[in-house]
PDB file as gemmi writes it, atoms N, CA and C in Angstrom:
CRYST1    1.000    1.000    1.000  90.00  90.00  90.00 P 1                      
ATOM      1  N   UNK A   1      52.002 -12.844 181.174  1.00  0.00           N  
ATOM      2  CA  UNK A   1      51.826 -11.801 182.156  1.00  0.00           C  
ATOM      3  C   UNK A   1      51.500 -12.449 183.496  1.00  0.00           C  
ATOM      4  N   UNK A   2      52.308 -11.833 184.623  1.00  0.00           N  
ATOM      5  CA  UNK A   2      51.850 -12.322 185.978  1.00  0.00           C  
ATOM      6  C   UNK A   2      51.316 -11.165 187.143  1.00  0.00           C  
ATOM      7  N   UNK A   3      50.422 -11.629 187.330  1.00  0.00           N  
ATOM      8  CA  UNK A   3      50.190 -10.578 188.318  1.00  0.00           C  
ATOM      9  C   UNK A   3      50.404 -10.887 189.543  1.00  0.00           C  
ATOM     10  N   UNK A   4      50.717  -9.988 190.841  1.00  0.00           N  
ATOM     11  CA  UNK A   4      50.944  -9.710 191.780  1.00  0.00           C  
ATOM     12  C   UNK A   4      49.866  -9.095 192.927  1.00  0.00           C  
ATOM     13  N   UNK A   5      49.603 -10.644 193.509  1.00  0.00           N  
ATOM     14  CA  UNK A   5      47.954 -10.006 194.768  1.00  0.00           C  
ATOM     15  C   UNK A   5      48.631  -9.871 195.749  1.00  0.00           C  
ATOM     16  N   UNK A   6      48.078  -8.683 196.654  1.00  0.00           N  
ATOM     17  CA  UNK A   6      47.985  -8.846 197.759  1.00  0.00           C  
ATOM     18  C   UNK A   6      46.813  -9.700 198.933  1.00  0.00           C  
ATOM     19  N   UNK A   7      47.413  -9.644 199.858  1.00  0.00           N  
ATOM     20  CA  UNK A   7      45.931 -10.525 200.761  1.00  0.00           C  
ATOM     21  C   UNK A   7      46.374  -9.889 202.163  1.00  0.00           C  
ATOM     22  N   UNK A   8      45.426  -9.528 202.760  1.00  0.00           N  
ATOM     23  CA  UNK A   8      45.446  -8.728 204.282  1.00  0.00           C  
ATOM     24  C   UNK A   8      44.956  -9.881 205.149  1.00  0.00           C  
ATOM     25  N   UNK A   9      45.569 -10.521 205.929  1.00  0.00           N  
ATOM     26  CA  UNK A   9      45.048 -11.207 207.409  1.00  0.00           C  
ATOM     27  C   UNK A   9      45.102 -10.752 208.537  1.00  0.00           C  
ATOM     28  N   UNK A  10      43.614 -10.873 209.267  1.00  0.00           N  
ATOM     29  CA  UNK A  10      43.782 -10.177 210.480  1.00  0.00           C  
ATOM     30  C   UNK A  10      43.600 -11.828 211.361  1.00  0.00           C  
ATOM     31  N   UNK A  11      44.576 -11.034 212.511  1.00  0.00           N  
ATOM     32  CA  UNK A  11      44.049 -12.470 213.817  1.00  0.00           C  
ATOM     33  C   UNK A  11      43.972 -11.730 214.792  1.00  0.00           C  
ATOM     34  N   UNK A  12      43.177 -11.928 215.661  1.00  0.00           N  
ATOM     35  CA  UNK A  12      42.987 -11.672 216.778  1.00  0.00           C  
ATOM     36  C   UNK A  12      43.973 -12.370 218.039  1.00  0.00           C  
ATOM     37  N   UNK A  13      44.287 -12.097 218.959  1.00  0.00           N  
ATOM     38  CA  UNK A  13      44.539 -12.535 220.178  1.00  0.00           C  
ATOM     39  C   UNK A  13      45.362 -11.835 221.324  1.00  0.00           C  
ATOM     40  N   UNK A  14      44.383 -12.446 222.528  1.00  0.00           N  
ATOM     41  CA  UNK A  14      44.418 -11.805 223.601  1.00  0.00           C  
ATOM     42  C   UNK A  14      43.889 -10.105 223.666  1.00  0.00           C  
ATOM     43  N   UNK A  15      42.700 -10.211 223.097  1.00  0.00           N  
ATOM     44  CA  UNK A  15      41.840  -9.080 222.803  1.00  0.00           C  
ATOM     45  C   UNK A  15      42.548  -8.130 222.145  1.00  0.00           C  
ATOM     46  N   UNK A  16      43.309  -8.449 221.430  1.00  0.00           N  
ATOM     47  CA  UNK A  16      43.858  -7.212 219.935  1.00  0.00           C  
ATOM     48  C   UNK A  16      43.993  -7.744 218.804  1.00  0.00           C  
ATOM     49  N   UNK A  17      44.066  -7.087 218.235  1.00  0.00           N  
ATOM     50  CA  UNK A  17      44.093  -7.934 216.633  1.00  0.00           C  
ATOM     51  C   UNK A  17      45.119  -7.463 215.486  1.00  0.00           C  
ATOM     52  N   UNK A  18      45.624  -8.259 214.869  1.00  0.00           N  
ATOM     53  CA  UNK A  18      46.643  -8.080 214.171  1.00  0.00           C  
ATOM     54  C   UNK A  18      46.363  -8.854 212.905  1.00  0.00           C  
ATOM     55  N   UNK A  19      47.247  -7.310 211.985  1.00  0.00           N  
ATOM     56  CA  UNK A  19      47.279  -7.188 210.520  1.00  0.00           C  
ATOM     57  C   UNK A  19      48.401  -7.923 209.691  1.00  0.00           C  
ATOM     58  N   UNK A  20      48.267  -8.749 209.078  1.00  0.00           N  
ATOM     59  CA  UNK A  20      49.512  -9.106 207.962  1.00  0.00           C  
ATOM     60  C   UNK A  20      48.979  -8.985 206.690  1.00  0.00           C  
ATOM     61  N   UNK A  21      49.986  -8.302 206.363  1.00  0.00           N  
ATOM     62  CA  UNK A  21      50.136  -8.072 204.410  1.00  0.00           C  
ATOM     63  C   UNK A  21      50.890  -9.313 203.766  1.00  0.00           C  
ATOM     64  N   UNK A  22      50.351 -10.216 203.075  1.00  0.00           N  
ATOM     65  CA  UNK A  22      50.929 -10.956 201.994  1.00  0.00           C  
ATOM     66  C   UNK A  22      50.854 -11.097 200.761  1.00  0.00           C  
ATOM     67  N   UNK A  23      52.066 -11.149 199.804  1.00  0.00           N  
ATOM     68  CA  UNK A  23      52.398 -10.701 198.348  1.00  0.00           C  
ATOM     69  C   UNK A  23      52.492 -12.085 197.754  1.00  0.00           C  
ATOM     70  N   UNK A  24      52.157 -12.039 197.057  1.00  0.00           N  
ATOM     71  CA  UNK A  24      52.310 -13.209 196.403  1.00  0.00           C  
ATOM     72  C   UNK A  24      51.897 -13.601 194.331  1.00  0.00           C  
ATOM     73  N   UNK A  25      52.382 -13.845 193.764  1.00  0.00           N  
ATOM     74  CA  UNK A  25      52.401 -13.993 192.435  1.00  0.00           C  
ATOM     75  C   UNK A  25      51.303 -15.516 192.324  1.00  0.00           C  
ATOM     76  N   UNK A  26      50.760 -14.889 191.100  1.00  0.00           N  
ATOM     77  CA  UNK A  26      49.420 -16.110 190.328  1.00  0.00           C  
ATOM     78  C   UNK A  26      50.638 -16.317 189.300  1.00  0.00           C  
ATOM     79  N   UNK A  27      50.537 -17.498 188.772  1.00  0.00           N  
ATOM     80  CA  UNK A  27      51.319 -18.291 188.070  1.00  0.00           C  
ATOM     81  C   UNK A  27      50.318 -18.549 187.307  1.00  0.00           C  
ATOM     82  N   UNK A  28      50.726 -18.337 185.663  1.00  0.00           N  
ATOM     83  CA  UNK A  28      49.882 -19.201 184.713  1.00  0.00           C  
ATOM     84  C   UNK A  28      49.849 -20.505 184.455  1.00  0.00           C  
ATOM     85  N   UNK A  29      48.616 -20.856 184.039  1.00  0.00           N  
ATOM     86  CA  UNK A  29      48.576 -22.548 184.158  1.00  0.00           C  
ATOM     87  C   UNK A  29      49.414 -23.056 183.117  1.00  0.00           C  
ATOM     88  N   UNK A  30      50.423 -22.564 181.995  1.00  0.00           N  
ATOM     89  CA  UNK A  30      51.247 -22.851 181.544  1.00  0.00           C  
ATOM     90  C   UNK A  30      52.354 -23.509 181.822  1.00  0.00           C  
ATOM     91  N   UNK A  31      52.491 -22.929 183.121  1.00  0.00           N  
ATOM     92  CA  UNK A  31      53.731 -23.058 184.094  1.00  0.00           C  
ATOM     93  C   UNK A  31      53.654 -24.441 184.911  1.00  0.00           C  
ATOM     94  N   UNK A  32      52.230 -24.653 185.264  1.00  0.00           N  
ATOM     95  CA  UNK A  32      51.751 -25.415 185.786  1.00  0.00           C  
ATOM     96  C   UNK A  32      52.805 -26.997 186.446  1.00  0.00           C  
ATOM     97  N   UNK A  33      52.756 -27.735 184.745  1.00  0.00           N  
ATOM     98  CA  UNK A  33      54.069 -28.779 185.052  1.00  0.00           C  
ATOM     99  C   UNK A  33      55.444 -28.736 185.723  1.00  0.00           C  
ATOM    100  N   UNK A  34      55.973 -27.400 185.224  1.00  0.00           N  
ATOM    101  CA  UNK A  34      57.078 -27.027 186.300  1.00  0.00           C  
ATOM    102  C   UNK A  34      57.187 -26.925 187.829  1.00  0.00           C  
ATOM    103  N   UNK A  35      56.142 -25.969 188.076  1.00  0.00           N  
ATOM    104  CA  UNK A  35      55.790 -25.612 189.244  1.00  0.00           C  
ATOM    105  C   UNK A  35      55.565 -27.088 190.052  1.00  0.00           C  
ATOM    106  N   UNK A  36      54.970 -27.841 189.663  1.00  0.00           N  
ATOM    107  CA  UNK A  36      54.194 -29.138 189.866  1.00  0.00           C  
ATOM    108  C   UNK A  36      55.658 -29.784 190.759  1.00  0.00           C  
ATOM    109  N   UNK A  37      56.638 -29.874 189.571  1.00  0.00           N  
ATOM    110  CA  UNK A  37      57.740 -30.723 190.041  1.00  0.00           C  
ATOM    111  C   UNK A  37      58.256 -30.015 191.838  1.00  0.00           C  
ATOM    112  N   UNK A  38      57.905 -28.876 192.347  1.00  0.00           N  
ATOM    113  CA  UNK A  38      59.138 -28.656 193.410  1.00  0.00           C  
ATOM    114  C   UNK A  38      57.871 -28.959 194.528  1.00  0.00           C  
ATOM    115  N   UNK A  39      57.005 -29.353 194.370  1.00  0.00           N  
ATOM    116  CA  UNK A  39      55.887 -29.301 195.227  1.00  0.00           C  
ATOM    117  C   UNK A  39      56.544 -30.536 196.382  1.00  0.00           C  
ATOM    118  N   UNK A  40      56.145 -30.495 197.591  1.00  0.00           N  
ATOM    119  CA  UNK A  40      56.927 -31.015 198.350  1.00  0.00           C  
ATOM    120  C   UNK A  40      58.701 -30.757 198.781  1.00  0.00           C  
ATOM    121  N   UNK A  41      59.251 -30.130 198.296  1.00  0.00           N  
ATOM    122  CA  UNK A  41      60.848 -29.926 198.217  1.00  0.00           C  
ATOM    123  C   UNK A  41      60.953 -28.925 198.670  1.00  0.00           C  
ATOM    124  N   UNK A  42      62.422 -28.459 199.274  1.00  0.00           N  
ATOM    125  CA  UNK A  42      63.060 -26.955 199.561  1.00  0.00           C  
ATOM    126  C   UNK A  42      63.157 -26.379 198.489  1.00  0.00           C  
ATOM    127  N   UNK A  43      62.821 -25.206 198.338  1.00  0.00           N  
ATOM    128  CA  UNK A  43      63.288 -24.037 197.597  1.00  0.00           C  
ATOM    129  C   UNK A  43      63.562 -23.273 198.514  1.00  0.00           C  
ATOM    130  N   UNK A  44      65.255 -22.785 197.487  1.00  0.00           N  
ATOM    131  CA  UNK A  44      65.366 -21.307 197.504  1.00  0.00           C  
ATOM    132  C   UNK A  44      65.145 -20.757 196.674  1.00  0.00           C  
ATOM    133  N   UNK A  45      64.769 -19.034 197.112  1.00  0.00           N  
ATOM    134  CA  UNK A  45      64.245 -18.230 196.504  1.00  0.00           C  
ATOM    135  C   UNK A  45      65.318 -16.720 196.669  1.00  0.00           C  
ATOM    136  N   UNK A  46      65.630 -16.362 195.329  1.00  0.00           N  
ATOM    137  CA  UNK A  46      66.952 -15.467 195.092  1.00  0.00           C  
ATOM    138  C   UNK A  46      65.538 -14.409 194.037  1.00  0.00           C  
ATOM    139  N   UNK A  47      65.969 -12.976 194.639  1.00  0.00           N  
ATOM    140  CA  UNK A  47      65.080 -12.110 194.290  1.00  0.00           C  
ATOM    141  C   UNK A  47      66.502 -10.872 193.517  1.00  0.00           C  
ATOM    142  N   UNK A  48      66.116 -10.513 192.364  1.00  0.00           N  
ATOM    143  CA  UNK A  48      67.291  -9.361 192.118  1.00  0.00           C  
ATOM    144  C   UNK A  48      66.444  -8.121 191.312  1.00  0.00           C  
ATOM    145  N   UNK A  49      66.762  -7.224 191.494  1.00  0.00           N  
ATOM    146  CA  UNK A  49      65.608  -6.465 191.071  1.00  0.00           C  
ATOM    147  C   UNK A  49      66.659  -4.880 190.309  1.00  0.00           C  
ATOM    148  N   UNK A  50      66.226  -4.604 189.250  1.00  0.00           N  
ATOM    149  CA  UNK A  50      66.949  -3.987 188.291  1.00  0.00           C  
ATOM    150  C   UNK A  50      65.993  -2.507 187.943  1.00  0.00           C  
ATOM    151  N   UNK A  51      66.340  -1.978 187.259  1.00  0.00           N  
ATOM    152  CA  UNK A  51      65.425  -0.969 186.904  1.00  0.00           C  
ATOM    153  C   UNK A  51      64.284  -0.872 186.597  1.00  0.00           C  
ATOM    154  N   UNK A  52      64.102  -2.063 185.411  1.00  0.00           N  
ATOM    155  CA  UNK A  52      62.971  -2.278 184.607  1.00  0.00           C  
ATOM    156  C   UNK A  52      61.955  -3.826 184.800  1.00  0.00           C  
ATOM    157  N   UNK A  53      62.909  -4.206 185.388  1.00  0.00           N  
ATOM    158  CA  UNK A  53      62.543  -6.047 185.635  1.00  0.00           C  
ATOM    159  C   UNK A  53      63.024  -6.190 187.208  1.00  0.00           C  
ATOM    160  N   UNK A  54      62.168  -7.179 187.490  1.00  0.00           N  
ATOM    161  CA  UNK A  54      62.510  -8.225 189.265  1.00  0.00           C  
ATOM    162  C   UNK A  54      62.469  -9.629 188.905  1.00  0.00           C  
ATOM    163  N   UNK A  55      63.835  -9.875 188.723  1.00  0.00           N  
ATOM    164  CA  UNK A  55      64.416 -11.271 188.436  1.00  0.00           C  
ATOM    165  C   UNK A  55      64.025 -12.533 189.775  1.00  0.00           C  
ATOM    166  N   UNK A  56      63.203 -13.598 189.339  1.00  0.00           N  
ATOM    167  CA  UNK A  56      62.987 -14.272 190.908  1.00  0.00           C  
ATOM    168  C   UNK A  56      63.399 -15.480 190.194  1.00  0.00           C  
ATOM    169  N   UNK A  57      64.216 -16.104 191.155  1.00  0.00           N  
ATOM    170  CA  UNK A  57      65.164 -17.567 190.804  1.00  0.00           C  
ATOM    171  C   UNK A  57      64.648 -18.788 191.765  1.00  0.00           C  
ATOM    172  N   UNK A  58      64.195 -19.262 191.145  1.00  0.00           N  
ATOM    173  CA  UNK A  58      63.486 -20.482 192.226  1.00  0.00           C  
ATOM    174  C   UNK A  58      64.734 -21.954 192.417  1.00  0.00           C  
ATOM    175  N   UNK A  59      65.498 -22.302 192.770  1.00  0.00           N  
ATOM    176  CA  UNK A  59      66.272 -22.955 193.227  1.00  0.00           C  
ATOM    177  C   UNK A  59      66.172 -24.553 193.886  1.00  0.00           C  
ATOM    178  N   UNK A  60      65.994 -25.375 193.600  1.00  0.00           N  
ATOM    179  CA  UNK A  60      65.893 -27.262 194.651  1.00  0.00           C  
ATOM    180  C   UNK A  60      66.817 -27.837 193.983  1.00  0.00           C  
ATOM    181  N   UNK A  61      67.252 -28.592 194.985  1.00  0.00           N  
ATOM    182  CA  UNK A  61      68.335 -29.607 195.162  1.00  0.00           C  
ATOM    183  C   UNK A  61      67.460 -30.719 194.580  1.00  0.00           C  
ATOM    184  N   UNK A  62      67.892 -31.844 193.377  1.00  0.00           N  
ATOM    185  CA  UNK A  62      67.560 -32.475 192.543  1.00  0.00           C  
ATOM    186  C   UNK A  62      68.354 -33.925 192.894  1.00  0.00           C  
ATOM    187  N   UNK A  63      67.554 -34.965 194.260  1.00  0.00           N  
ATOM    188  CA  UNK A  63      68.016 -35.740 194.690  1.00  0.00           C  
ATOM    189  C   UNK A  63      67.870 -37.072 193.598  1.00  0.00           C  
ATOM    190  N   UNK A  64      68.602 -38.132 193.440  1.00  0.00           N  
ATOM    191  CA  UNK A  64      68.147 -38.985 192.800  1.00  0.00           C  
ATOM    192  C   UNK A  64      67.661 -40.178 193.554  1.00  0.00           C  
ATOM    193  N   UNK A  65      66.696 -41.239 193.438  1.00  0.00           N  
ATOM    194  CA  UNK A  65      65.678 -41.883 194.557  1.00  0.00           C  
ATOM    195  C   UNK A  65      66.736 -42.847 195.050  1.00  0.00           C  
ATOM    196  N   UNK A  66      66.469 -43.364 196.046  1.00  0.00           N  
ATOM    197  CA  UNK A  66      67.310 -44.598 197.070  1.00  0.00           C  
ATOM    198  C   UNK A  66      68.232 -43.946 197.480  1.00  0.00           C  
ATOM    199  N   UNK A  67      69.170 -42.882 197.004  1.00  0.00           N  
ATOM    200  CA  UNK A  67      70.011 -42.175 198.176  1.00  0.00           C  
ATOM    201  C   UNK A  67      69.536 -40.744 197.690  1.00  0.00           C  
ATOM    202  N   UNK A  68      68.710 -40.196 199.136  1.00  0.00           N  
ATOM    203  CA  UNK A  68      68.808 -38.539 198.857  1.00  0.00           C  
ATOM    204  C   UNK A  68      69.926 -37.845 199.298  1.00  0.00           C  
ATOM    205  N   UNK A  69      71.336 -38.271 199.479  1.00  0.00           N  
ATOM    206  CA  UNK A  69      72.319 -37.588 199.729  1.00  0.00           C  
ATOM    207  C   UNK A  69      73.032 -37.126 198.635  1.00  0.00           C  
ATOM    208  N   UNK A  70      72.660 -37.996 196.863  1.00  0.00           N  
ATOM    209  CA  UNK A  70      73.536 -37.764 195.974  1.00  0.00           C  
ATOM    210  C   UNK A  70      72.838 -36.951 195.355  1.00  0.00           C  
ATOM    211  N   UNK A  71      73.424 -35.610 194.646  1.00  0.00           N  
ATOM    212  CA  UNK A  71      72.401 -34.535 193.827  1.00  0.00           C  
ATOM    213  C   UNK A  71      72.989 -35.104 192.460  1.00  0.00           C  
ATOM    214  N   UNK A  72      72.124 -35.012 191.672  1.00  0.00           N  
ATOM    215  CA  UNK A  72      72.239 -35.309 190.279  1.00  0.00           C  
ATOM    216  C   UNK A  72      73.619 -34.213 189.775  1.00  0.00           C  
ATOM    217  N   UNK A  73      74.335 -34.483 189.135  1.00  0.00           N  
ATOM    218  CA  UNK A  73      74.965 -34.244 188.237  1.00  0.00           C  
ATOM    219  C   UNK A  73      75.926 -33.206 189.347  1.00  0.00           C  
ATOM    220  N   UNK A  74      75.156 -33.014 191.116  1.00  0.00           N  
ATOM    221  CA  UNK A  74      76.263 -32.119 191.675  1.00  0.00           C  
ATOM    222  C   UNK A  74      75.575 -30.642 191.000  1.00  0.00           C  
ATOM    223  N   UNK A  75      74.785 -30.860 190.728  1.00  0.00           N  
ATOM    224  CA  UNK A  75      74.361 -28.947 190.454  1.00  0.00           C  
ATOM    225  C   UNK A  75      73.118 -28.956 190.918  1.00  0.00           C  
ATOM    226  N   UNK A  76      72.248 -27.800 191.100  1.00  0.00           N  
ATOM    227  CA  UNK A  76      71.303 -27.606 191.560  1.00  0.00           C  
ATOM    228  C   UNK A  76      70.103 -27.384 190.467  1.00  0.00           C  
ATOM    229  N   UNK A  77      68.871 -27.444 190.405  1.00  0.00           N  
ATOM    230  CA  UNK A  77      68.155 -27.171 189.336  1.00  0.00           C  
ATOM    231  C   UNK A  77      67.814 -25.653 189.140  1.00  0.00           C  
ATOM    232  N   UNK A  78      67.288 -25.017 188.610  1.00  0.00           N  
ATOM    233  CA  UNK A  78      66.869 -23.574 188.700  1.00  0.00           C  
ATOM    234  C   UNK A  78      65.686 -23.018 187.743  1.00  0.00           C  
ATOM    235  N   UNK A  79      64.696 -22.591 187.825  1.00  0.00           N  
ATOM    236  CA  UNK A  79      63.842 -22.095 187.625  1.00  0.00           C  
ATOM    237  C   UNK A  79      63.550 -20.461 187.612  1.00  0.00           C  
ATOM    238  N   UNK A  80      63.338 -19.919 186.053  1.00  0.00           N  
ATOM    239  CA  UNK A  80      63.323 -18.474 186.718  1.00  0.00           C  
ATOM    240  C   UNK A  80      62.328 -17.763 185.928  1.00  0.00           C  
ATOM    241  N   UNK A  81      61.531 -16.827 186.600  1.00  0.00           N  
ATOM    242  CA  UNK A  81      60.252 -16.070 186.253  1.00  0.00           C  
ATOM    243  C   UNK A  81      60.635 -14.768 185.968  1.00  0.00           C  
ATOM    244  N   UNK A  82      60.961 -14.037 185.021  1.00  0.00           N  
ATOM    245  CA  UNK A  82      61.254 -12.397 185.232  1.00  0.00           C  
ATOM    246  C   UNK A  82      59.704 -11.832 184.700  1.00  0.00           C  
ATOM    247  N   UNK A  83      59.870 -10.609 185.197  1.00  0.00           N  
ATOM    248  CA  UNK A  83      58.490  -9.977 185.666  1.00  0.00           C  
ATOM    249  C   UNK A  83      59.369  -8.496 185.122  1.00  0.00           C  
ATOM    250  N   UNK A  84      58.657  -7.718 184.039  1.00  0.00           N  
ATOM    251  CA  UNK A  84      58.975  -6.860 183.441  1.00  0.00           C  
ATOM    252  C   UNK A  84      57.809  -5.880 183.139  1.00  0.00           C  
TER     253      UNK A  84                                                      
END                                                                             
């Protein structure tokens, strides 16, 4: 099970102040090692959302070391969390 926090930030400036809403998912420490690997890297993030479930696809390019121009195998890696 994952849950879904919100977090409200206010900032101030130039004597008004302003509200942001941010969403964001807790990840179980299960996940942990996975998650671990994209730390530092681009992700994309592909969201699809269905009746019953919101499919989220976590996406990095999987360089191999001494040249980061070559991607392993030419495919991308993918990671995916569905939330039901």
């Amino acid at each position: 099970m994952v849950k879904v926090r919100k977090r409200i930030l206010k900032r101030s400036y130039k004597k008004k102040q302003y509200r942001y809403e941010r969403h964001y998912l807790e990840v179980p420490t299960r996940f942990n090692d996975l998650i671990a690997e994209l730390y530092g890297r681009q992700v994309n993030i592909e969201m699809e959302k269905t009746q019953n479930e919101l499919l989220i696809r976590l996406r990095v390019e999987l360089r191999r070391e001494g040249n980061p121009a070559i991607c392993r195998d030419n495919k991308n890696s993918c990671f995916e969390v569905i939330h039901r």
